[in-house]
N, C-alpha and C positions, 0 to 999 in steps of 0.2 A: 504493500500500500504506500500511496504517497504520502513522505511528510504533511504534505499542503493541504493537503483532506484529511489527514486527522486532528490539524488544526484550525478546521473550522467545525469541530465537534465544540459543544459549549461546557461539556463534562472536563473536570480536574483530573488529570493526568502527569505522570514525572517519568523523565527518559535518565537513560545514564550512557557515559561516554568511559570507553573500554581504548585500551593502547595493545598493539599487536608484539609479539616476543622481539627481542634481540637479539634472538642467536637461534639456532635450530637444536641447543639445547633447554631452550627453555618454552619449547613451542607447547611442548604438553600441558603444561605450568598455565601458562597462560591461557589455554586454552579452553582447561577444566575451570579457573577462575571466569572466565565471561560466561561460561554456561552457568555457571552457579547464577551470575546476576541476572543471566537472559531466564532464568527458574522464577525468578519476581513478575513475571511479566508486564515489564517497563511499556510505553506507549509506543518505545521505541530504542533502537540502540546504536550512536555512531563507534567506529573505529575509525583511529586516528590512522596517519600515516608516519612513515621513519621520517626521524629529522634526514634532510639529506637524502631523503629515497630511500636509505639503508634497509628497511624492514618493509618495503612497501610491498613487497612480493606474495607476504602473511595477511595484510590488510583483507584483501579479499576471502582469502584461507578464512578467518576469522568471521567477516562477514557473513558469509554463503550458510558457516555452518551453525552461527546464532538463528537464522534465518528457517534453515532445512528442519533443524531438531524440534524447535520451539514454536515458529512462525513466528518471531517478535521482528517487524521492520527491520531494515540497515539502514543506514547512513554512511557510504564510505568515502573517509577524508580524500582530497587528494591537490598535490600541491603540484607549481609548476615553474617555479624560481629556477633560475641555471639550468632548466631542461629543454632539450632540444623537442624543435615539434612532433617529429617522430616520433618521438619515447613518448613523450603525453600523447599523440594518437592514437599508439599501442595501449596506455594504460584505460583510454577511454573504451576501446576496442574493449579489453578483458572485462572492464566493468559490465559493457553490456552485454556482452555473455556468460557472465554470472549471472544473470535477471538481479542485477539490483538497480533499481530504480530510482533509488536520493544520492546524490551526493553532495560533499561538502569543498566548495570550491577554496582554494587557498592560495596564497601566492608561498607563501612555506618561510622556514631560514635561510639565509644564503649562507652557505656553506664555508669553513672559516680560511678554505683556503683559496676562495675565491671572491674575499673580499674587496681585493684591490684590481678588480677587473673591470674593461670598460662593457659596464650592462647595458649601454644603447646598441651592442653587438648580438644581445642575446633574442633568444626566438619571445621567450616571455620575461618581464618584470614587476607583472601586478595581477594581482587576481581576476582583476576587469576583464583582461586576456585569457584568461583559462575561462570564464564563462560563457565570454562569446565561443569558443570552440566546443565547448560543451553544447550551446543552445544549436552549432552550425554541423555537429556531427549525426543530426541523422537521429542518432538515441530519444526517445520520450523520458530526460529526465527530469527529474524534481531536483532545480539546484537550489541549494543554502550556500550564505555567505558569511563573514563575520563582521561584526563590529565590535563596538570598544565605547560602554559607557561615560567614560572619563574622557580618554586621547588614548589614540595609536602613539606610541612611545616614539614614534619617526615623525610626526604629524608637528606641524607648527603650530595648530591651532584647531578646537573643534570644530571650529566654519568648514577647515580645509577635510576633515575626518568627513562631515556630514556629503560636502559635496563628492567627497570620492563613493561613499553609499549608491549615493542616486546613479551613478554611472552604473554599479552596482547592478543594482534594481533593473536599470532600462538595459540593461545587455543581457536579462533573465533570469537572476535572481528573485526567489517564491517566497524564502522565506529569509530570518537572519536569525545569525545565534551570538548571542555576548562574548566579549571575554569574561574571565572570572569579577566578581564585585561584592565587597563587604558592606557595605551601607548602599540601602534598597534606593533612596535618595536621591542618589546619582544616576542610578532606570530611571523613576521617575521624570526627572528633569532632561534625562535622556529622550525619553521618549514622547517625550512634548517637544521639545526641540526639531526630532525627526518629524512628528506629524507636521508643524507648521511646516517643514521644507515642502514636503508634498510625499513623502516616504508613508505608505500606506501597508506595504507588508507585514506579515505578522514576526513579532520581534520575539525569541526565547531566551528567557533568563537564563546565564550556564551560571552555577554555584559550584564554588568548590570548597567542600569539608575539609577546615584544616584539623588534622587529626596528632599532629607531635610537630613540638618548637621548629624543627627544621626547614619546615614547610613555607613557614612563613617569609625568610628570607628569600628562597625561589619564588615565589606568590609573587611579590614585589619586581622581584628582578623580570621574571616574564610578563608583566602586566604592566608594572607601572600603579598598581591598586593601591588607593587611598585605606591607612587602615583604621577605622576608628577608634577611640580612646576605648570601649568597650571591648570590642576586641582587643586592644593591647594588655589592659587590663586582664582580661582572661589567658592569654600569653605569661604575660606575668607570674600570676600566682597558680597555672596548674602545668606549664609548658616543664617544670622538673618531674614530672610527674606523669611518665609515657599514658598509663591506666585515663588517672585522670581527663591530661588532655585531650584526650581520644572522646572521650565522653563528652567533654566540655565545647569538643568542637562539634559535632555530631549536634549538638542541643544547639548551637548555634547558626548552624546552617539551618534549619530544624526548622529557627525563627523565621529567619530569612524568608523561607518556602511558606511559612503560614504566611507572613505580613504579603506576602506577592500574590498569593492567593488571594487575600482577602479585597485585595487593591485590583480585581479584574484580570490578573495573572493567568490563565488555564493548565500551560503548560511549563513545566519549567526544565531544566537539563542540568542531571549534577554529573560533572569531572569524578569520578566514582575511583578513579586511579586503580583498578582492576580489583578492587576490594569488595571484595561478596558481601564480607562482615556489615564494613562501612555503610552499604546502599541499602542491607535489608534492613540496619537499624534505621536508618530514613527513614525507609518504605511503611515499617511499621509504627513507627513517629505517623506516621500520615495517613494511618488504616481506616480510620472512621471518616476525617476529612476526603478521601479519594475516593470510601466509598468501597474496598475492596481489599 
């Protein structure tokens, strides 16, 4: 099923977002972990793609078989930064002979050893371009995009964030999916901002459970995410404390997902970080609100 039609169900729903293995020793690993969460029966499930391509070969591996066993939706990532058009033609090819129908368009990392390369030479350098090829290959897919309630960490300004959207959008883009965000606040005043432009799509909140101190410095560094004094506070005083924090964080995303709910939210997407535990203590934080 398409993303796009399940989100124009009016019913409350939560997906969770699965990373494919790094090695083909840890395929099994991984493997038995996203079935465990695709076992909750999520609204839906994207997998990401390898930084760099590196693991992208499993994205679909993992896709197909969340799909087959369970029937829970795919979403599979797919980036196209320093890649030649061939190779993204091919990767489109496989998608749509796996029958998966969404995916998550990206422009990706550039890779650290081709930082200092002239990319006006390359076939792609921004998402915009991978989703016109998406919309021009032929495939019926359901593409999704990202945004960034705050700023893209490259971005001069939100003006300049919002208008790269709308290109977005007009080159066929259905839906968007946030990056991660700790104060709901900043959606909000996100997504007022978007409507005035003319951006009408449906927007999904991604949440991510921080569940040990660690996490939090990466958070920041991949995002850019504002952290509120509450949040810090909760850092604070349970982050020595692996048990604790886990719970602490868990009850705080928790929040997150009621308050978004209650503010007209439908669907939200937690970064689930391949953690069974993690998504079904969610899941069942939200058993009577979901309804199931």
């Amino acid at each position: 099923m398409k993303i796009s039609e399940l989100l124009k169900k009016d019913t409350l729903s939560i997906s969770f977002e699965v990373f494919p293995p790094k090695t083909d020793f840890s395929f099994d690993t991984v493997k038995t972990a996203t079935e465990e969460i695709a076992k909750l029966r999520p609204a839906f499930m994207s997998v990401t793609y390898g930084a760099g391509g590196g693991t992208s070969k499993y994205t679909l591996d993992i896709a197909k078989n969340i799909k087959s066993l369970y029937g829970v939706p795919t979403l599979a990532h797919l980036t196209c930064v320093s890649s030649t058009r061939e190779t993204v033609k091919q990767r489109i090819s496989d998608i749509k002979e796996a029958g998966i129908q969404n995916v998550m368009a990206l422009r990706g990392d550039i890779p650290s050893d081709r930082m200092n390369e002239d990319r006006s030479k390359w076939d792609y350098t921004y998402a915009v371009e991978l989703i016109e090829e998406l919309t021009q290959s032929g495939g019926d897919f359901c593409i999704g995009a990202a945004c960034y309630p705050e700023i893209h960490p490259e971005s001069a300004n939100q003006r300049e964030d919002i208008l790269h959207l709308k290109e977005k959008v007009a080159a066929g883009a259905s839906f968007l999916t946030t990056q991660m965000f700790f104060d709901n606040n900043l959606l909000y005043n996100f997504l007022y901002k978007i409507r005035e432009a003319g951006i009408t799509v449906p927007v999904i909140p991604g949440i991510m459970p921080i569940t040990n101190a660690n996490q939090v410095e990466r958070a920041v560094k991949l995002s850019g995410s504002f952290m509120p004094q509450r949040f810090k506070s909760l850092v604070d005083k349970f982050g020595h404390d692996p048990d604790a924090m886990k719970q602490a964080g868990i009850a705080y995303a928790t929040d997150q997902i009621i308050d978004l709910y209650a503010n007209g939210i439908t669907n939200v997407h937690v970064y689930s970080m391949n953690k069974p535990d993690v998504a079904e203590k969610i899941k069942n934080n939200l058993s009577d609100i979901l309804g199931k």
